[in-house]
N, C-alpha and C positions, 0 to 999 in steps of 0.2 A: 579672080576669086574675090568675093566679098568679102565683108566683115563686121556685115551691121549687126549683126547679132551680139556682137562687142556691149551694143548700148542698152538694151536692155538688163543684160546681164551684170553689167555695172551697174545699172539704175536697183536694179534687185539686190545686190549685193550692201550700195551703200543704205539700201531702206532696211536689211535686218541686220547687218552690222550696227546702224542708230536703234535698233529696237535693244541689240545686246547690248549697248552704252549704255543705252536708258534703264535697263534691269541693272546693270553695273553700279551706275551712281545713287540709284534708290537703296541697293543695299549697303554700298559703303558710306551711305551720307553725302555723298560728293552734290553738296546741293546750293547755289547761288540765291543767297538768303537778300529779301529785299532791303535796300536802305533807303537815307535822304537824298542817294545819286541815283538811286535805281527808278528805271522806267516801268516796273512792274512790278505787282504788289503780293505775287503766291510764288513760295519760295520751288524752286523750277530744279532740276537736272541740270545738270552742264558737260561739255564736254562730248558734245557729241559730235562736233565736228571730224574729229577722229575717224568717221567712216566714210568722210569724203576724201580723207590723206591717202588710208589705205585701198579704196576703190577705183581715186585713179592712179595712186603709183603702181599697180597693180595690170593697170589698161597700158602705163606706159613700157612694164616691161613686156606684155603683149604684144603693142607695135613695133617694138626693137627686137623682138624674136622673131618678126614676120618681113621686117625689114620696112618697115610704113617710120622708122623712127629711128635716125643717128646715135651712136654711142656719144658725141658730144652733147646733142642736146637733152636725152638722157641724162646723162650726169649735171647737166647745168640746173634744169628745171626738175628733174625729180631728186638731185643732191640739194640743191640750195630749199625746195620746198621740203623735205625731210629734216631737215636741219632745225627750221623754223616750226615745225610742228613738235620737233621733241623739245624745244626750248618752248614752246606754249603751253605742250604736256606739263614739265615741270612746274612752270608756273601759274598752271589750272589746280593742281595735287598742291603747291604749298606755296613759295614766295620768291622770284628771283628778282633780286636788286637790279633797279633801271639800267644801271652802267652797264652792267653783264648780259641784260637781255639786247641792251642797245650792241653792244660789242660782235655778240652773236648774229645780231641782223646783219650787222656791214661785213661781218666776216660770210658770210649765206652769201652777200649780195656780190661781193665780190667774185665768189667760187662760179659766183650764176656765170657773170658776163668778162670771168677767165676762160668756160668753157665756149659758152656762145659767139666769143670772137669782141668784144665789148660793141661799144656804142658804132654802129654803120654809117656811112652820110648821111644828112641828114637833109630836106629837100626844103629850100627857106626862097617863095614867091618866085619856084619854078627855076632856081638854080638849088646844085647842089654841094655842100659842104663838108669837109671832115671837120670834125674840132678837134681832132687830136687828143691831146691829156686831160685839156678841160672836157672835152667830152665824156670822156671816162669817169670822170671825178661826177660830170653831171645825171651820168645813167647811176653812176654807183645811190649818190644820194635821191633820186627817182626810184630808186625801186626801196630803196630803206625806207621812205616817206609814204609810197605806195603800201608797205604789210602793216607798217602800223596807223593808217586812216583809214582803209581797213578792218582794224581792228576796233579804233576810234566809232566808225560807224554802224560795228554789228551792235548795236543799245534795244534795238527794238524787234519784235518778233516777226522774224521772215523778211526783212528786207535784205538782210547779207545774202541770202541765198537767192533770194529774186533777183537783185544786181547782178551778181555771177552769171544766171541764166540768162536773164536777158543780154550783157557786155559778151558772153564767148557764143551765143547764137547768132547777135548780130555779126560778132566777127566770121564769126563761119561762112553767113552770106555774104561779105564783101570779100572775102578768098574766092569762092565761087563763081561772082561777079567779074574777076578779072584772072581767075584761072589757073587761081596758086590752092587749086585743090590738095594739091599733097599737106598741105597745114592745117587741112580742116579736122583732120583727124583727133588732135590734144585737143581745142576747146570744146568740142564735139560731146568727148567722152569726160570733161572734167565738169559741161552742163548733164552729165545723165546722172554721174557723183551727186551732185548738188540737188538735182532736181529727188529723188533717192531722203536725201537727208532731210530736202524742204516740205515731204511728206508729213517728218512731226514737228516741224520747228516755224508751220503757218500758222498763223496767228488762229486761233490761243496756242503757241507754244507749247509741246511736251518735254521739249529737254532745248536747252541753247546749246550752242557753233563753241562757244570757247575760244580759247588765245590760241592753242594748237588749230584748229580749222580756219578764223579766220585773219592771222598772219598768212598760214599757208597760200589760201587764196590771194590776198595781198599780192605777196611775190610770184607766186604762179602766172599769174593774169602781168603782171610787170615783165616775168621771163617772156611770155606769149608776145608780148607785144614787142619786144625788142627782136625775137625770132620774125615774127612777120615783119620788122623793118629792115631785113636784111635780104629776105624776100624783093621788095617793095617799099619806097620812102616814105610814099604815101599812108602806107598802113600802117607808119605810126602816129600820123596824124588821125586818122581814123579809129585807131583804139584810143588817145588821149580824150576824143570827144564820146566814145562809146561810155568812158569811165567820168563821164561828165558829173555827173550827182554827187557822186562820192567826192570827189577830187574839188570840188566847188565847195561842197558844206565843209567838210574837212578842212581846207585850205584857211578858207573865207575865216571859219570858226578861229582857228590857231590864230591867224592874225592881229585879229579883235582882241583878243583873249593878251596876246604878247602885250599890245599897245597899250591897255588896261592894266600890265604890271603884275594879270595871276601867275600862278607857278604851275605853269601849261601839262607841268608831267604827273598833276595830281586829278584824278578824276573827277568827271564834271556832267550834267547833263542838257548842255548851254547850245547846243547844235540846231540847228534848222528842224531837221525830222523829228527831234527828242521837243521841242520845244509844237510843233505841227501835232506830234502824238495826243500830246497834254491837253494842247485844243479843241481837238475832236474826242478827247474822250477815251481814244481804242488808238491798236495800233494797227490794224488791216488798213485803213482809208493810206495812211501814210505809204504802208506798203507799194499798196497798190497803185499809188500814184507813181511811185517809183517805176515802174514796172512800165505803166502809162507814158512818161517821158520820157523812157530809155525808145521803146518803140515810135512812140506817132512823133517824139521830136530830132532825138539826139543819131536814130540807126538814118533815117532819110538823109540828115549834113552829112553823115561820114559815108554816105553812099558816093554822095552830091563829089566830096573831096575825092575818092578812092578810084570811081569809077568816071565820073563826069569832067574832073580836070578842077573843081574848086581849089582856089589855094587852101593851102591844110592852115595856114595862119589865120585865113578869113573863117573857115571855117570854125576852128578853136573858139572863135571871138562870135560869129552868129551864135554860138550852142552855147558858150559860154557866158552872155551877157543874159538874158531872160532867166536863169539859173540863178546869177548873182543878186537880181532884183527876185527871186523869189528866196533867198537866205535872207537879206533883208527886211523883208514882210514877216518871214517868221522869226527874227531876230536875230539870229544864229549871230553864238558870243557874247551877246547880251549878259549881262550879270544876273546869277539864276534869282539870286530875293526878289528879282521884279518879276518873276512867272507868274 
């Protein structure tokens, strides 16, 4: 029995549930007004990530009634991503102190990889390793890191959602490739969510993602990849370099930014793509480049790693070095009065 009918039906769901947000925050005001940190200049909708949360937790309990989907991972990646979206919620609607949102991610992150069984061995130059508690300790703060650069990087219009589609279709392919089809199914249906949302939110933007949509995605895509390393070791080398863009400007940026002395927890618009955007003028080209390097450079290494036998460490570091020299070129951390 099939069930591709699953994906449209999602994709249709998350595209008029964003149409209902967007009626939603037009009439209550809920409207993300621009400033000196903002990438864009007409005050926009927000919050519409909202109908990626509900379209595929929705698919997830679909697969768990048909049996394509464990009650453990269930509760891990559609508990911990619901968690994260009612803690975005609130703090889309009014103001939650750093402590408290941060408190709430580790407790999310924890629930994740209590149910999921925590961090699996890990496969380092073709041997393979437990770490034990430090492992645990290092998935916990990987996936806390992972919802908020994430969040760090949804600033411009449609690349949040471009990243997503293109990191869980190439992971689809590299399941397929060595034949852990049973897991194709969550990334499958959380890029039809996205792609659904990414209807009004490509550049020019009708309504943005919000802290609720993309934390969720954050962790969601964090759970994915730690499920598929229990799978396969390989594939979590393979999602680290699929989430290449993100994980490199993000990272790269915070660093800079640390060494430099800011107070990293206040917002900024000092990042690779945000400072790329300013360049060009518009934010489609940045998009789209994204989009571009996730395919013609970053899905080919994790193919190379998954399928072909590349070490996943060499891998990381081919995908990951051309990346670093491109945050560089456009700054990324840079102190903004020089833009």
């Amino acid at each position: 029995m099939t069930y591709g009918w699953l994906i449209p039906v999602v994709t249709c769901l998350s595209f008029f549930l964003t149409w209902g947000l967007r009626h939603y925050a037009l009439t209550r005001s809920l409207m993300d007004i621009p400033n000196e940190r903002s990438s864009h200049s007409v005050p926009t909708p927000r919050g519409g990530g909202v109908a990626i949360v509900v379209a595929f937790l929705a698919s997830l309990l679909v697969l768990w009634s048909v049996g394509m989907n464990s009650p453990s991972d269930l509760l891990a990646i559609g508990g911990a991503g619901g968690l994260i979206a009612i803690i975005g919620f609130m703090d889309d609607h009014g103001h939650i102190a750093a402590r408290w949102r941060l408190l709430g991610h580790f407790f999310a992150s924890g629930w994740l990889l209590f149910w999921l069984g925590g961090l699996p061995v890990v496969e380092l130059f073709g041997a393979h390793f437990d770490l034990g508690v430090f492992g645990q300790v290092l998935a916990l703060f990987y996936l806390v890191w992972l919802l908020n650069l994430y969040n760090f990087m949804d600033g411009i219009d449609g690349i949040a959602g471009v990243e997503a589609v293109c990191v869980c279709l190439g992971a689809c392919l590299l399941y397929w490739l060595i034949g852990a089809n049973e897991l194709i199914w969550a990334p499958l249906l959380l890029a039809a969510a996205v792609i659904g949302f990414l209807c009004w939110n490509f550049p020019p933007a009708k309504i943005f993602m919000g802290d609720a949509g993309s934390g969720f995605l954050g962790v969601v895509l964090g759970g994915l990849s730690l499920q598929a390393a229990w799978e396969n070791p390989s594939l979590l080398w393979g999602w680290l370099i699929l989430l290449g863009v993100f994980i490199v400007d993000a990272t790269f940026t915070l660093f800079r930014r640390l060494l430099r002395g800011d107070k990293v927890y206040e917002a900024h618009r000092s990042h690779a793509y945000q400072f790329a955007s300013r360049r060009f003028g518009r934010h489609l080209p940045v998009t789209l480049a994204t989009g571009l390097i996730n395919l013609c450079w970053l899905l080919p290494i994790a193919v190379c790693v998954t399928r072909f036998g590349l070490g996943g460490v060499w891998g990381v570091l081919l995908a990951y070095i051309p990346l670093i020299v491109l945050a560089i070129m456009f700054r990324a951390g840079e102190f903004e009065k020089n833009a």
